[in-house]
C-alpha positions as CSV (number, residue, x, y, z in Angstrom):
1,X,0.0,0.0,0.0
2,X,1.5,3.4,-0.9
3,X,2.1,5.5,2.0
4,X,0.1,8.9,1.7
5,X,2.9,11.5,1.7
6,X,4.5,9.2,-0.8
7,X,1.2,9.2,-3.3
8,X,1.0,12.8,-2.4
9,X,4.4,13.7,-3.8
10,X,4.2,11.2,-6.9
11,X,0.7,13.1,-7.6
12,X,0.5,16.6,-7.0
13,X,1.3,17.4,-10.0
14,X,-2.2,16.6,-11.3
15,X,-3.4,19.3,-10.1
16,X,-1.4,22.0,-11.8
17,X,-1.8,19.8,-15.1
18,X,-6.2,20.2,-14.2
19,X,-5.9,23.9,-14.3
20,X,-3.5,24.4,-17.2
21,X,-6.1,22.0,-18.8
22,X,-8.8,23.7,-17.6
23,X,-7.2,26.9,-18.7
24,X,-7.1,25.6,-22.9
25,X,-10.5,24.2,-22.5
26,X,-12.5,27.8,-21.3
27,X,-11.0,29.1,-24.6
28,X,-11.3,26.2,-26.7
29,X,-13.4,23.7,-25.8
30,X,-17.0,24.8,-24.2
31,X,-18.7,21.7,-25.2
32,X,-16.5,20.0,-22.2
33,X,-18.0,22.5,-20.2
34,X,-21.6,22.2,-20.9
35,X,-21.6,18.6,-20.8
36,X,-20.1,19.4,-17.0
37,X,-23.3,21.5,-16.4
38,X,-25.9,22.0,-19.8
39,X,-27.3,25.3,-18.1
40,X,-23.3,26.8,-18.3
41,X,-23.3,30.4,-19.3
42,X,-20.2,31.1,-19.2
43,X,-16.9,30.2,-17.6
44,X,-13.9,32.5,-17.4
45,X,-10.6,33.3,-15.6
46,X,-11.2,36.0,-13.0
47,X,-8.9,38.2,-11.7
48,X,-5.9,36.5,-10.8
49,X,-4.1,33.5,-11.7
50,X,-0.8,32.0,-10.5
51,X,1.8,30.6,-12.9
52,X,5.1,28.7,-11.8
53,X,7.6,26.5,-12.9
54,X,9.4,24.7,-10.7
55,X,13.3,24.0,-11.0
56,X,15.8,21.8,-9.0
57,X,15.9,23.8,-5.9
58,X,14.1,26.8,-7.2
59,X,10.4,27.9,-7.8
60,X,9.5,30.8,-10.7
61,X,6.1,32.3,-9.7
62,X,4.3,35.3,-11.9
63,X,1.0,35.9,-10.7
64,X,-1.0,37.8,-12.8
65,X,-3.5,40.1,-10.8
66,X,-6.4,42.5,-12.6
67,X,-9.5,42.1,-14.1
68,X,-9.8,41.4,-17.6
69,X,-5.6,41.0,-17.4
70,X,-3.5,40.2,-20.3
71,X,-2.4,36.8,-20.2
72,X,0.4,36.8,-22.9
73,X,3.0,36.6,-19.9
74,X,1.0,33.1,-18.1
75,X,1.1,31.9,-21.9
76,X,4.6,32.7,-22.5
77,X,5.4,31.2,-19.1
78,X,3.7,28.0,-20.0
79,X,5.4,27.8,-23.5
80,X,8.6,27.4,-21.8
81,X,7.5,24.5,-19.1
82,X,5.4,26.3,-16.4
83,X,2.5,25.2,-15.7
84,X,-0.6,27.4,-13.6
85,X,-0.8,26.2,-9.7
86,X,-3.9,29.2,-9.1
87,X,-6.6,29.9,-10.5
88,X,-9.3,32.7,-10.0
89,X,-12.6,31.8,-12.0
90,X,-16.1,33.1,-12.5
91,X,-18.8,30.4,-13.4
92,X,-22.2,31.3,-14.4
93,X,-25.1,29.0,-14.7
94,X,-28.5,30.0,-15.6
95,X,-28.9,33.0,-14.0
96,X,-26.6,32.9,-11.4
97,X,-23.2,33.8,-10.6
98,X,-19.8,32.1,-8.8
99,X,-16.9,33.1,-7.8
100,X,-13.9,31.6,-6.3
101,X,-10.3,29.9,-6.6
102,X,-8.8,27.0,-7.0
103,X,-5.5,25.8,-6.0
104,X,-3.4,22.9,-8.0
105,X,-2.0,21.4,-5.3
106,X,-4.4,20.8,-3.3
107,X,-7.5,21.4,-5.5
108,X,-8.8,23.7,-2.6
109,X,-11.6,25.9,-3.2
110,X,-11.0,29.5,-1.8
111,X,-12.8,32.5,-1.5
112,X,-16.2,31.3,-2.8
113,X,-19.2,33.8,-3.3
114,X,-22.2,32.0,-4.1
115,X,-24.9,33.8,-5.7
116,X,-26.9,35.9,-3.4
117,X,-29.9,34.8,-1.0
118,X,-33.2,36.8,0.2
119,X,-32.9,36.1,3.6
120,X,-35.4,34.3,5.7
121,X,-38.2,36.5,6.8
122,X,-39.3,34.4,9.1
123,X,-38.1,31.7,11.8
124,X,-39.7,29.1,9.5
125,X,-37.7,30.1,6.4
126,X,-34.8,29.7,7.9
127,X,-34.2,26.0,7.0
128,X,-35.4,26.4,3.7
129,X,-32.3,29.5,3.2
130,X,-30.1,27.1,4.7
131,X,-30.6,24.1,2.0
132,X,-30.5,26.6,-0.9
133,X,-27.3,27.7,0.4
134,X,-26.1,24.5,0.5
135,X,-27.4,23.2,-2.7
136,X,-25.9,26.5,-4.1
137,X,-22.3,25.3,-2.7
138,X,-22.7,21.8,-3.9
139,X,-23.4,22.9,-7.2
140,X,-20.5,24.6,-8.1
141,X,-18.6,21.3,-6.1
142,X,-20.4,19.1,-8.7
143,X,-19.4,21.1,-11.4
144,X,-15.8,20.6,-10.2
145,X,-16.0,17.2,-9.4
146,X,-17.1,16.2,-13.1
147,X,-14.6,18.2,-15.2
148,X,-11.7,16.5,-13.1
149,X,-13.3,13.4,-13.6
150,X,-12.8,14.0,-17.5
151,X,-9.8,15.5,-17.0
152,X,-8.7,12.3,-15.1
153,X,-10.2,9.6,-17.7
154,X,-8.7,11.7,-20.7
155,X,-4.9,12.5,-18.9
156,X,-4.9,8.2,-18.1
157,X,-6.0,7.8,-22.0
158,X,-3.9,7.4,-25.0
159,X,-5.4,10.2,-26.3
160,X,-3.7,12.6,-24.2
161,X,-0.2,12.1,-25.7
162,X,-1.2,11.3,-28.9
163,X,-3.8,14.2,-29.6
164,X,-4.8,16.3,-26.7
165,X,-0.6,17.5,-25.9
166,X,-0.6,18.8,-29.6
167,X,-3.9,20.8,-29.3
168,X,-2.9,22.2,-26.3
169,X,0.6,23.2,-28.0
170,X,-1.4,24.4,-31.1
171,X,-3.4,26.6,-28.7
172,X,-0.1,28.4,-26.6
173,X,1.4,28.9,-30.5
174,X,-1.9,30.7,-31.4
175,X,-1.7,34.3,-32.2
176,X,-3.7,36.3,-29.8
């Protein structure tokens, strides 16, 4: 049985790879997305995202902090072997709105703000707030928890270094 530190250090990496992914597929590939959630909106990179790539003893980290910020300089970083470790998105779904970040690493969620509820009026409401609120937080959980899933089934597949390796290349060569 492998030791947990042990699969945590051989894996972590997964992570990073999920958001770089995840990264190419919000400009290429919304179909992935709706099929994660058929009421999607839209799905975008907020205001910040963290890029690093990681030497012998040595970590390079940009972060790139501003709404609607040029991202020329996390592409350029990821041509040359980085790979994004932060990620501030902005998922909407039907006609409501979430925002938060993600961590590689760890694939914590930070920072969440779920869409906005009318507060209970009465006592007797109350319950009722709470499960929307909690439905509101498992939805963008869910959300999560299937586009990993894909991103898991096609990163195992063959497809990934015969096909999906060369997309994503084909999309960090792209003229902007």
């Amino acid at each position: 049985m492998l030791d947990i530190a042990v699969a945590y250090n051989r894996f972590k990496f997964l992570g990073d790879e999920f958001l770089t992914w995840l990264w190419f597929v919000i400009e290429q590939d919304l179909a992935v997305l709706k099929n994660a959630d058929p009421d999607l909106t839209s799905f975008e990179i907020g205001s910040r995202m963290v890029v690093e790539k990681k030497y012998k003893k040595t970590v390079e980290r940009i972060t790139i902090k501003a709404k609607d910020a040029g991202l020329a300089e996390a592409r350029m970083a990821l041509k040359n072997g980085a790979m994004v470790t932060e990620l501030n998105l902005v998922y909407r779904s039907a006609q409501h709105k979430w925002q938060f970040s993600l961590k590689g690493e760890s694939l914590n969620l930070s920072s969440l703000q779920t869409p906005k509820i009318a507060p209970p009026e009465s006592p007797d409401e109350m319950e009722a707030s709470v499960l929307e609120k909690i439905f509101l937080y498992d939805k963008i959980l869910q959300f999560l928890e299937k586009l990993y899933k894909h991103f898991i089934k096609l990163r195992t597949s063959n497809r990934w270094n015969s096909r999906e390796i060369s997309l994503i290349k084909k999309w960090l060569n792209a003229e902007r």
